[in-house]
N, C-alpha and C positions, 0 to 999 in steps of 0.2 A: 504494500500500500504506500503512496504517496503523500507525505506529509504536508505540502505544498498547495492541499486542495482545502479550503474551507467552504463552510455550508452557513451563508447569509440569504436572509430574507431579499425578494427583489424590491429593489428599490425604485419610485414614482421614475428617475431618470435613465434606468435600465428598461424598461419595458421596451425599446424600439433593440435595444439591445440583444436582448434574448429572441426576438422574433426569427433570426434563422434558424433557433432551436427549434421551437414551435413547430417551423415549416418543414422540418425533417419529420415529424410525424400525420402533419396537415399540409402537403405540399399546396393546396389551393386557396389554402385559409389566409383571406384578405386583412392588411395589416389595421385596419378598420375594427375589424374584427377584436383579434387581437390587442389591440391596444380596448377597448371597453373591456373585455374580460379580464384580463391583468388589473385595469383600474380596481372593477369593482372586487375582486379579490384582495387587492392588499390595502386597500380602501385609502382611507385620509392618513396624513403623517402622524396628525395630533391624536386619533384615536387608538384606545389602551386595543391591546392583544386581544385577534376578532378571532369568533371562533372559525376563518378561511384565512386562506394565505398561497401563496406559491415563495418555496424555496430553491436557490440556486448554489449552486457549486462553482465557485469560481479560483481560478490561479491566482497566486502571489499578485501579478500585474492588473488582477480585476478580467480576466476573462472569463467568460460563462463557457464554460463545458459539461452544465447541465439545470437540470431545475422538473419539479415538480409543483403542482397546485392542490391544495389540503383542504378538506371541510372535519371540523367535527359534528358529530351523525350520532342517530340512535339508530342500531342495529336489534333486531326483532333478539340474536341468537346472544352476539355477543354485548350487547349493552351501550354503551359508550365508546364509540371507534374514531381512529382517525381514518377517512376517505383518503385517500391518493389517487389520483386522476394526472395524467398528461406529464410521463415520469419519462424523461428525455436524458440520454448521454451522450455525446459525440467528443470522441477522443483519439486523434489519429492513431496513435501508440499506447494507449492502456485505458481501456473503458473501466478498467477492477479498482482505479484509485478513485474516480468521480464518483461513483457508482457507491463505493462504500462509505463516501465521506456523506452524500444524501440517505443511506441509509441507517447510518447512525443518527442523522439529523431530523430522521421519522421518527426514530425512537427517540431521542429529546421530546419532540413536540407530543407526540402521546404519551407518554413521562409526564411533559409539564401539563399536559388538560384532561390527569385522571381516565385515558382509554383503556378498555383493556382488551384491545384489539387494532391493529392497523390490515385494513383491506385495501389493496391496490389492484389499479387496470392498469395492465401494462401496455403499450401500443405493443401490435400484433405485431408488425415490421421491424421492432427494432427490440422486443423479445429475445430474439432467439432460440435454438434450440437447447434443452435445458441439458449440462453436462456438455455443452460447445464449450470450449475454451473463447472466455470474453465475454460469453453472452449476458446479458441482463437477467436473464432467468437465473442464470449458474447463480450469477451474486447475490439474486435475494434466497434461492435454497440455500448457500453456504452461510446467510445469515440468518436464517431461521424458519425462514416464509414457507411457506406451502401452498400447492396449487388446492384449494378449498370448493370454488365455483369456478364454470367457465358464466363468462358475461356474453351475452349477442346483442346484435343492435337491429334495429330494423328502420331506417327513416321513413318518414308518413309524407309520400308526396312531397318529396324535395326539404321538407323540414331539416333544418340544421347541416343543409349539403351545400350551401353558398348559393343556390339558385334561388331564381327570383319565381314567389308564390302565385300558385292562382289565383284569380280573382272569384269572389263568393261565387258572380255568377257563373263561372266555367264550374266551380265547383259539383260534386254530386251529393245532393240530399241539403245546399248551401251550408256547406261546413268546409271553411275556408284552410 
């Protein structure tokens, strides 16, 4: 592991920053986009510790070579979880130092807001296969994780695909 890698919160002036990370796992996702969800995640400067946030991994020099976005949830099974959504590393030469400095940095955040559970989606693409050498999968089983559910998605008519909606009236049954 690399000592070199630290796991800070993104900050209001990183947001355009991080956006080629993002696009490694949303290659189409408009920086529009992007930039509102980042906002409303790590919210205002002045407010105390929100129960959302996205965390980054950056180098010595402030480069992002990674980051994830966190809600805390209540889970039917396990109680109070931290959510992990949109868990991104790109490292030309070692994905296992970014990789574990954000996974320690999960376990902080569920540590500090009482879960006692963290569930993560991993993007499918940047996964890997589990027991690859490098992969994203390997690092969260070599730190504890386990594959629990698989998640599917299914968009409804363009819903949260970047395309532009139909109008009520093309719509069927006018359900937009």
């Amino acid at each position: 592991m690399d000592e070199s890698f630290i796991a800070k919160p993104l900050g209001q002036r990183q947001i355009d920053q991080a956006y080629p990370l993002v696009r490694a796992i949303f290659p189409d996702l408009p920086v529009e986009q992007w930039r509102a969800f980042a906002a409303a995640h790590i919210g205002p400067v002045d407010t105390p510790a929100t129960p959302t946030g996205i965390m980054t991994v950056q180098n010595a020099r402030g480069y992002l070579h990674g980051l994830f976005s966190y809600a805390i949830a209540e889970h039917l099974r396990h109680g109070r979880i931290l959510a992990v959504e949109n868990f991104v590393v790109l490292d030309l030469f070692d994905m296992s130092g970014p990789a574990e400095t954000l996974l320690r940095a999960m376990d902080r955040l569920a540590r500090g807001h009482g879960c006692t559970a963290i569930h993560t989606s991993l993007p499918e693409l940047l996964a890997g296969e589990a027991g690859s050498r490098g992969s994203l999968l390997t690092c969260f089983h070599e730190d504890g994780h386990r594959t629990e559910t698989l998640r599917l998605c299914k968009a409804m008519d363009g819903a949260n695909d970047n395309r532009a909606h139909r109008s009520q009236a093309e719509s069927p049954h006018g359900i937009p």
